[in-house]
C-alpha positions as CSV (number, residue, x, y, z in Angstrom):
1,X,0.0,0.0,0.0
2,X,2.0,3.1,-1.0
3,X,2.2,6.1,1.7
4,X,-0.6,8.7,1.2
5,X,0.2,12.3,0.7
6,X,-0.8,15.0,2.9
7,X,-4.5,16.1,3.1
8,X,-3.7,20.2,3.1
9,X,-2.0,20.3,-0.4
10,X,-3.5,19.6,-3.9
11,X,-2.2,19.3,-7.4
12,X,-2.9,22.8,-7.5
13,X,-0.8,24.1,-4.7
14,X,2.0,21.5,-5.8
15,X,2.1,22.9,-9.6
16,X,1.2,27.1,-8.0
17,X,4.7,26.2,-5.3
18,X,6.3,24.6,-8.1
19,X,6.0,28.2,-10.3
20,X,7.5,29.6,-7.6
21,X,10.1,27.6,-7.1
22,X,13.6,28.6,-8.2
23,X,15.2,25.3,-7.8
24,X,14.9,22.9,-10.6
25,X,14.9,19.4,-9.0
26,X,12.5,20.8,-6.3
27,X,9.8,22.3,-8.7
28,X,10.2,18.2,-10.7
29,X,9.5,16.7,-7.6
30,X,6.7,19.1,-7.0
31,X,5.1,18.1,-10.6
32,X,6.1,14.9,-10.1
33,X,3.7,14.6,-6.9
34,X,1.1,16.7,-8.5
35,X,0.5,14.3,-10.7
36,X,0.2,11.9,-7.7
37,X,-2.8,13.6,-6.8
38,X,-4.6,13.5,-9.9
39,X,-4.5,10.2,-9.8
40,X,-1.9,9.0,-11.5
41,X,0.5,6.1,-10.7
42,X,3.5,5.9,-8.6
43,X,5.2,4.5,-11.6
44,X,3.8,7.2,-13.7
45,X,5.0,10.1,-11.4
46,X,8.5,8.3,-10.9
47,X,8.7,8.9,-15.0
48,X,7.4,12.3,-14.9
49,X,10.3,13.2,-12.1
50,X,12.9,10.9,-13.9
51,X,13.4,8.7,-11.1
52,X,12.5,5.5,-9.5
53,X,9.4,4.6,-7.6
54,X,11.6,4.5,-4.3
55,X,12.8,7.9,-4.6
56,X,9.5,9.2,-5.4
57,X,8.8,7.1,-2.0
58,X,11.0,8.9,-0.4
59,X,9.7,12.6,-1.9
60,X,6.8,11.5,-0.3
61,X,7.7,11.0,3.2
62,X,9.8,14.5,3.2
63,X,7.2,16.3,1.5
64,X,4.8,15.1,4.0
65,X,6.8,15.6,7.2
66,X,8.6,19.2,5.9
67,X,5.8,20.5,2.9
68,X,7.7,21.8,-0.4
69,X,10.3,23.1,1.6
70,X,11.5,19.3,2.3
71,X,12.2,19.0,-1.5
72,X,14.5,21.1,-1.8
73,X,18.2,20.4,-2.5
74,X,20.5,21.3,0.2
75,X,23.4,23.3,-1.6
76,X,25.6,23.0,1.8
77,X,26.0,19.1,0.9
78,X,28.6,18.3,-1.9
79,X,27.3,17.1,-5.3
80,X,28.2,13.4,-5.0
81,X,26.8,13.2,-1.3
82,X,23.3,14.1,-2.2
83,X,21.5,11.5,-2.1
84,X,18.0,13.1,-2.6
85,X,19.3,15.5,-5.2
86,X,18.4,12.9,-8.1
């Protein structure tokens, strides 16, 4: 059973903080869930963000703990220790 996204955002308010967004791999993860919430597939989202199912697991669980601000990259971690920077 995959993990449900948070009741207080909307495909809207992912694509509307995705707009605003000025980093790239945040605002794809944003569309990426947005889809999510239209009802599309895990699978499909994970080809919409580039990535794998797992990762858009894992987009999940920070976006539902920290909101948009958890997909954000951290720029104070080097480039080959991000992990969720994919």
């Amino acid at each position: 059973m995959p993990i449900a996204l948070r009741t207080d955002f909307d495909a809207d308010s992912c694509r509307a903080a995705a707009r605003r967004s000025k980093d790239g791999p945040q605002a794809r993860r944003l569309l990426a869930l947005a889809a999510i919430y239209e009802g599309s597939s895990r699978g499909e989202a994970a080809r919409i963000g580039g990535v794998t199912i797992q990762i858009v697991r894992d987009w999940v669980v920070k976006f539902n703990a920290q909101g948009p601000d958890g997909l954000m990259c951290v720029a104070a971690v080097p480039n080959w220790r991000r992990r969720d920077c994919i």
